[in-house]
Each structure stands twice: as C-alpha cells, then as structure tokens.
C-alpha positions in Angstrom: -5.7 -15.3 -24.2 -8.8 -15.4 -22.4 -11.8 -13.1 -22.2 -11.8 -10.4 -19.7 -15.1 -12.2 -18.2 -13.2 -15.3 -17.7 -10.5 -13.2 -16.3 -12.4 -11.5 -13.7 -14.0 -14.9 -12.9 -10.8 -16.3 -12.0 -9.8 -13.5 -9.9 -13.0 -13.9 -8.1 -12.9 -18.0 -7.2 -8.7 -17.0 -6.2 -10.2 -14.6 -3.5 -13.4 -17.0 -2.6 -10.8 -19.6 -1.8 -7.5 -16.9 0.0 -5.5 -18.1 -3.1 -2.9 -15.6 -3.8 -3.1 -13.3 -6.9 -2.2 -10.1 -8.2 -3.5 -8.5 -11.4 -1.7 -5.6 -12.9 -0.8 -3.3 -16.1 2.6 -2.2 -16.1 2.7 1.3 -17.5 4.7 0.5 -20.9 1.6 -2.2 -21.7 -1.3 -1.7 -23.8 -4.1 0.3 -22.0 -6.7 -2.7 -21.8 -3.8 -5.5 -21.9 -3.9 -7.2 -18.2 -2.0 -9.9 -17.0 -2.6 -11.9 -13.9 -0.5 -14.3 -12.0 -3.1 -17.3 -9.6 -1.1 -18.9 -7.4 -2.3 -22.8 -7.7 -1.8 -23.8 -4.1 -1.5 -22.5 -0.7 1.2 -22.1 0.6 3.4 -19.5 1.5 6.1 -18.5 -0.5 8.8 -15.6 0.2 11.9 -14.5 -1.6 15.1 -13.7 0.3 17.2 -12.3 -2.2 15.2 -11.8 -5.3 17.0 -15.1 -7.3 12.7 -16.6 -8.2 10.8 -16.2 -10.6 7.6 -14.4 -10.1 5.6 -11.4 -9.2 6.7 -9.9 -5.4 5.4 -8.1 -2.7 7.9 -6.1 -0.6 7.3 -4.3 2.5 8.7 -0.6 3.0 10.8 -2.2 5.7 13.7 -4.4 4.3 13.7 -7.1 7.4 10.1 -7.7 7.2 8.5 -10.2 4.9 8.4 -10.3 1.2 5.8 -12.7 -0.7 6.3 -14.3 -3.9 3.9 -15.9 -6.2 6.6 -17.9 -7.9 5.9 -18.3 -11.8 6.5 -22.1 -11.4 3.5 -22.8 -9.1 1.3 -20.1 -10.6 -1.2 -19.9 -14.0 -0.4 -17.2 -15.6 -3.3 -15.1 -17.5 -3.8 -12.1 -20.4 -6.6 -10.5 -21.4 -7.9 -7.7 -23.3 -10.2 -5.8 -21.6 -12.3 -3.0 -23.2 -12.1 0.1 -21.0 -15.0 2.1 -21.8 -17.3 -0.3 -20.6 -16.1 -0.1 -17.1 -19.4 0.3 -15.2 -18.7 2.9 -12.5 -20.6 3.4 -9.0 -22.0 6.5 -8.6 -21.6 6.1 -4.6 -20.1 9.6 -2.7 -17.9 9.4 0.4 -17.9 11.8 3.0 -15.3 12.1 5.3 -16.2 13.4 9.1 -14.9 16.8 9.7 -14.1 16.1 13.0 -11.3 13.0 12.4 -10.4 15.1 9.4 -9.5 18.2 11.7 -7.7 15.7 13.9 -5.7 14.1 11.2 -5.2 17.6 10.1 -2.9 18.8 13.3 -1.6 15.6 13.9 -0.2 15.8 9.9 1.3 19.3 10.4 2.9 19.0 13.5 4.4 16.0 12.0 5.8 17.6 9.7 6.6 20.4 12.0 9.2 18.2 13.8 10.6 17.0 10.7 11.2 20.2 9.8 12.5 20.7 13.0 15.2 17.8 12.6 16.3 19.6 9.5 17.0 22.6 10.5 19.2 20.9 13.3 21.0 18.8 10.7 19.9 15.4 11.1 18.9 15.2 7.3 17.9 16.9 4.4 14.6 15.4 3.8 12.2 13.1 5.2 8.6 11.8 3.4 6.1 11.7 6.1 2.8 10.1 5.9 -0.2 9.4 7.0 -3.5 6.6 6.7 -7.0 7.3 6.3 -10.1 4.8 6.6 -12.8 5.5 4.8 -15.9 3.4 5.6 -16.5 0.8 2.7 -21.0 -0.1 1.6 -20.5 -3.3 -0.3 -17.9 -2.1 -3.3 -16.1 -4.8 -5.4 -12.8 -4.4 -5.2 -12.6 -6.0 -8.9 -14.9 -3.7 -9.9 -13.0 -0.8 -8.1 -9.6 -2.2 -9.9 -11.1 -1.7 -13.4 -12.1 1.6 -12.6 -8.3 2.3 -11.9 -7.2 0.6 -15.0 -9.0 3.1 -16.9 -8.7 6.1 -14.8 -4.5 6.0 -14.9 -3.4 4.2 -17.9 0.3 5.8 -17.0 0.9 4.3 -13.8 1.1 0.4 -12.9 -2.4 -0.7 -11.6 -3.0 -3.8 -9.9 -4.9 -5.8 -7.5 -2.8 -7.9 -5.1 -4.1 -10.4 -2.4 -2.3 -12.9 -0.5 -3.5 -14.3 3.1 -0.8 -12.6 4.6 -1.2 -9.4 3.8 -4.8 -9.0 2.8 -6.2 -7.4 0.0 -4.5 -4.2 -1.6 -5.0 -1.9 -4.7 -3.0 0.8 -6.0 -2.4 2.9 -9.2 1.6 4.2 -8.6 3.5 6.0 -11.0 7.3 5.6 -10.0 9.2 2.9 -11.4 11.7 1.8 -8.7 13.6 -0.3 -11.2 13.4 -1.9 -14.6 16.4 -4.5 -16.2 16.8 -6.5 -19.3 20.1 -8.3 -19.2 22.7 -5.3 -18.5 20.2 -2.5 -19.3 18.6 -0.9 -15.9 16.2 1.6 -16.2 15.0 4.3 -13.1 13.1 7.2 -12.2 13.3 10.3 -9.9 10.0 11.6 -8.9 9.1 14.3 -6.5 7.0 17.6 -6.3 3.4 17.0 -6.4 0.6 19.6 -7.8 -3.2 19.1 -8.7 -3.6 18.9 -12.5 -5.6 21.9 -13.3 -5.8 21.4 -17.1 -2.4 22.5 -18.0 0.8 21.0 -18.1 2.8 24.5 -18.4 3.1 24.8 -14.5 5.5 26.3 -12.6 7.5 24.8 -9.8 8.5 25.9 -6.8 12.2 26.4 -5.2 11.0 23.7 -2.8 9.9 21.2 -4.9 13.1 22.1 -7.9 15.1 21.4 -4.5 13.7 18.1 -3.7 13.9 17.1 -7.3 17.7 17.2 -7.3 18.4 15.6 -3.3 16.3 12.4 -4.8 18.2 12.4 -8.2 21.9 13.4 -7.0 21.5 10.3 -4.3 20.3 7.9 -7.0 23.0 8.8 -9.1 25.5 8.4 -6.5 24.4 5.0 -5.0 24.0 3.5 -8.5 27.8 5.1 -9.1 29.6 1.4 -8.0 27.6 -0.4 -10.3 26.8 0.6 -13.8 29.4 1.3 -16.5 27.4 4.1 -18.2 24.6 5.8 -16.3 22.3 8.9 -18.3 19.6 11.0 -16.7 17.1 13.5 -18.9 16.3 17.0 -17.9 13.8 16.9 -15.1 10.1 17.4 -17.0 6.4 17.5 -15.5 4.7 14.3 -15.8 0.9 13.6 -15.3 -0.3 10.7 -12.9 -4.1 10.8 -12.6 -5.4 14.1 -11.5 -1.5 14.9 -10.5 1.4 16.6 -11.5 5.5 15.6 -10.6 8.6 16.2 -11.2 10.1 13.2 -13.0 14.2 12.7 -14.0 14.1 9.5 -16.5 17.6 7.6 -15.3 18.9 4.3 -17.1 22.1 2.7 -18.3 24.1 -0.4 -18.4 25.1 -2.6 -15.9 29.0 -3.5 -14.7 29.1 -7.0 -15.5 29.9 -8.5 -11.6 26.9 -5.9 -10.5 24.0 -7.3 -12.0 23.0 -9.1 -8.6 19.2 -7.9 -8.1 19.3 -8.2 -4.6 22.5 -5.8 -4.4 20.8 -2.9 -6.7 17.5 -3.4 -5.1 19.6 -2.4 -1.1 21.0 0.3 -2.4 18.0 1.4 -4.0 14.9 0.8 -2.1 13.7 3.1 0.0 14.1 5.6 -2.2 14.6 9.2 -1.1 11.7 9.7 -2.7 9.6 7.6 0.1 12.2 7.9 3.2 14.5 10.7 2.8 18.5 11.8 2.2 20.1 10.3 4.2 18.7 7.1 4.3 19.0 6.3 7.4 18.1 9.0 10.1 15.2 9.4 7.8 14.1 6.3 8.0 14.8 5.9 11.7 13.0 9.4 11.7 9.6 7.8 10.1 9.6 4.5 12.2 9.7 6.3 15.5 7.7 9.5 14.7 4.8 8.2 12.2 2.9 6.3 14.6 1.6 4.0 12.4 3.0 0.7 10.5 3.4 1.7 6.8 3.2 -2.3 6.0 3.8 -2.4 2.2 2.7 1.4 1.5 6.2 2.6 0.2 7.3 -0.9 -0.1 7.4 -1.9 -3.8 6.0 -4.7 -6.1 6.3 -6.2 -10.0 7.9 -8.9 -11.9 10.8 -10.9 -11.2 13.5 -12.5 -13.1 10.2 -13.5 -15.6 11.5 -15.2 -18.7 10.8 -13.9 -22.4 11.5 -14.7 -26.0 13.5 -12.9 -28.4 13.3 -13.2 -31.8 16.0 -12.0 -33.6 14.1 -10.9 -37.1 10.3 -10.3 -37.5 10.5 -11.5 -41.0 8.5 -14.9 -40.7 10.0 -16.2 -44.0 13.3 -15.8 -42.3 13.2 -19.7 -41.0 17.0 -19.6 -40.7 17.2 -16.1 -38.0 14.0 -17.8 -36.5 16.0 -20.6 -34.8 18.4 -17.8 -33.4 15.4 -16.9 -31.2 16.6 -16.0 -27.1 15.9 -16.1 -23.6 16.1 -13.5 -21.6 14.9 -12.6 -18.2 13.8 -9.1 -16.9 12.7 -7.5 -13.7 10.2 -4.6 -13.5 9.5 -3.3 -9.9 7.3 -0.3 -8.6 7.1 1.4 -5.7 3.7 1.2 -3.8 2.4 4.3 -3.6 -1.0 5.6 -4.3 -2.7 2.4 -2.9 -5.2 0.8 -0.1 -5.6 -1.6 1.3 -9.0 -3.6 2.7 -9.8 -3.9 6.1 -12.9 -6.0 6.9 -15.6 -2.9 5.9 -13.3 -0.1 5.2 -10.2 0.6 2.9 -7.4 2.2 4.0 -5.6 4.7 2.2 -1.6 5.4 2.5 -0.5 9.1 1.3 2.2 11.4 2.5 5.2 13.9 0.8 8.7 15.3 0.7 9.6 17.1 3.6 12.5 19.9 3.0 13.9 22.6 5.0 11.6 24.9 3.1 8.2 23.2 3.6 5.0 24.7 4.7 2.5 22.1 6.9 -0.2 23.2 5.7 0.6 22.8 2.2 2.0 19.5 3.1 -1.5 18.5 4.4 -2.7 20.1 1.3 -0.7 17.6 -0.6 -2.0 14.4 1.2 -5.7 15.5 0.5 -4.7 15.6 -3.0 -3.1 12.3 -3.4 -6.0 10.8 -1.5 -8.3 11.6 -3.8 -6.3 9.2 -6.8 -8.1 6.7 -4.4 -11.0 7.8 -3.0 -12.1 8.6 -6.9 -12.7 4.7 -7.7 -14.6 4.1 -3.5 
C-alpha cells in the first residue's frame, strides 16, 4: 500500500500522458480506503460480454461502446487516505437565470409529454433527464474527487478517464449488481427528497408508487434465473444531501444462470433510469431527450476481479491455511450523480421518475436538487 500522495501522483502522470484510469470507493469499503486501476499502455480495450477481468465503463445504451481497463495490463493501487484533510475550494458558482429559465420549460414540458404518453398507455413510467454546464476557473478534478470521497462515504465515488470518453466523476448510490460465486445482490431505488435533517419523512403516493413498478419488474426479470430471490421492506436511505426509497434484493443464483452478460441484459437499464416497460421508455428518452446521455445512466465497477479466501482466520491453523480459495466477484453501479469535463466546463447529468401522477414542476424541483450532489464539490 502506497501513500495517498503517491496515489494522487500517479493519477496525475496517467492523465498528463491520456492513460486510462479510474479511482473509486465502493460503498461497503473503508471510508478513506481507495483503490485505483492505471492502465500501463494505450490502447483500447472493450468488453463484449463481460467474460475480462477489470474495472468497465458501460454506456446507458447497450450497442454503444463499453471500455475495459483489463486487470492483466493494468497496476493496481490502495491507499489510505485521511479525509479530514481534504483541502476544499471556497469558489461559488452562479448559474445564469436566463439558461436556467430556459432549461426550466424545456424540463417540464418534457415531462409534460411523458406524462402525456402515460396517460395514453404507452408505459407506466419513464426517467427523463436533462444536462447542465457549468463554467469551470482552473479546479482539479483530483482535488474535486477527494472532496466527493469525503462528502458521500455511502455511495461509490470515483474518477474515471479514458481517451475515449474523457474525463468523468460521480458519487452514485444504486448498486446495479453485486455477485460472489452464486450469491447476487441488488437494489431498488426511487423517490428522491432533500435531506432536511431528519430521516422520519414521509412519502408520497407518487413516489410509494414508483417504488413498487421498479421493484415488481426487478423481481420479475430476475424470476428465470435465481433459485431463491429475498427483498427487505422498502426504507429511506441517505445519499449526500438526499433522501430515497431503497428495496435491498439478493439471492442465489440457478447454477446454468450465472452468465454475467445474461443478468446484466435483463437488468440494465433499470426502471429506475429508463422506465416500465423497458422498451417504449427507452425508445421514449432517445427520441424525446434531445441530448446523448453517453455513459450518464450507463453503469461502471469491477469485473470478474479475483480474491482470496481463507478458510480460518486463526494464523496458527497452518493446516486450514492451505485450504485458502479463489474466487471472483463483480460489483457494478449505475452512473448517476456524475459529470463529466468538457474542455473548461463540467457537465452535469440529473433527471427523475416520471409517473402518471407527477407534477413538472416538482420534477424540475427534483433535478435542481440532485444537481447540487455535484455542483457542491465545483
């Protein structure tokens, strides 16, 4: 294990020289315990059906391009890095009214026509979104990353840049899905308020509503593959200065369905970043959005990485030492909450459930808050 100055010193020579890197902290990891994957050569590597060994880099859509720094051709790094010496810029954005007015009706009557579709039947919900610039004066984005791994030790923070997508951070708090050997773990999240303090909130009939469309569908799709599937009682979880609705789901695997690139098809996009059903949704968001979403809804993490086992922690135990294992897990993320940089300017990537019940201007509401996860560490 390195020190963290070494650490960030080899994220900065990667970025001098467009090598591709990511540096993250999943949420189940030690606040101040980073890893870091430096791709040791240039060239471009993708995955086709999620078979390497890596960290990935998946777009939201599924025919577009998906980059791998593969483990094999990569040094891979830890450090500890003390969090309350993050050094933060005192620096204040402002945001033009005017393109905020303008983003403001072009939002709602967005969501107006998705609303619209509903009410017609061509889906039960669609997320809708939007991007924001907001002019950048000389911040470091490795400096803006450790702000983020202290501001939302809950949520998987990283730092990814390859020279085909550019340079992208985010702080998301929705696992898409987690396995080690037959176990699978999985998440519903939806409904969004502001923290205010208190975690005794109330939820609306909207929001309880879109809760259950994103966790029946999960539950169904995974049906075919899993010989024992659970789900806990939906609860409010904290992400950053937000509050959502969050259903835990995990199980075990059928043995002939443990193909990654199968579960990951089925899953991804999730209702809770397209819509039920999948498709009109998402046929929905590609013509009506306006914009290309890129890897904003897409999702990210480790791949098939390799880890040992020991069978006993009792280090006189020689004999259960040598019964040590192998085995591989896989913990992917959805990208939400993130930016990414765009010569002098970051762009940010926010939208929200849309249900038959929805207000726009709530919905707009709801973008300004998730915006501000980012615009905190700008």
């Amino acid at each position: 294990m390195i020190t963290s100055e070494e650490f960030f010193e080899k994220l900065r020579f990667q970025l001098k020289e467009k090598l591709p890197f990511v540096a993250y902290r999943k949420p189940s990891d030690q606040p101040g315990k980073i890893k870091a994957f430096l791709q040791s050569n240039s060239e471009i590597y993708k995955t086709r059906d999620f078979s390497e060994s890596g960290f990935v880099f998946a777009p939201f859509e599924a025919n577009k391009s998906r980059f791998l720094i593969p483990a094999v051709h990569s040094e891979f790094l830890e450090t500890t890095f003390d969090l309350s010496e993050v050094d933060k810029d005192s620096r204040k954005l402002t945001i033009g009214e005017t393109k905020s007015e303008i983003a403001r009706k072009q939002h709602k009557a967005l969501v107006e026509k998705g609303i619209d579709q509903i009410k017609k039947g061509t889906f039960k919900k669609v997320v809708l979104s939007r991007r924001e610039a907001v002019k950048l004066d000389g911040q470091d984005p490795l400096k803006m990353v450790q702000e983020l791994f202290q501001m939302y030790p809950t949520a998987l923070v990283y730092i990814w840049f390859h020279p085909e997508t550019g340079l992208w951070l985010g702080a998301t708090p929705e696992t898409l899905l987690e396995i080690e050997r037959n176990r699978f773990k999985t998440m519903a999240l939806a409904g969004t308020q502001k923290y205010e303090g208190d975690m005794e909130v109330v939820w609306r009939e909207k929001e309880m509503q879109e809760q259950q469309f994103v966790t029946d569908s999960i539950l169904e799709n995974l049906k075919p593959f899993v010989e024992k599937i659970e789900k806990s009682s939906p609860y409010t979880a904290k992400a950053g200065n937000l509050l959502h609705l969050k259903t835990d789901i995990s199980g075990s695997l059928n043995p002939k369905s443990q193909d990654l690139s199968t579960l990951i098809s089925v899953i991804h996009p999730t209702p809770a970043i397209c819509g039920l059903p999948k498709e009109p949704a998402k046929k929905f968001i590609l013509e009506h959005e306006n914009y290309d979403r890129e890897y904003y809804s897409g999702f990210l993490g480790e791949l098939n990485l390799k880890t040992e086992i020991k069978r006993s922690g009792n280090r006189r135990n020689q004999e259960n030492q040598a019964y040590a294992s192998i085995i591989t897990t896989s913990n992917l993320f959805v990208n939400l909450r993130c930016m990414k940089f765009e010569e002098n300017q970051a762009v940010l990537f926010v939208g929200g459930g849309i249900t038959k019940d929805s207000d726009p201007e709530a919905e707009w509401e709801e973008t300004q808050n998730k915006a501000e996860t980012m615009k905190a560490v700008l």
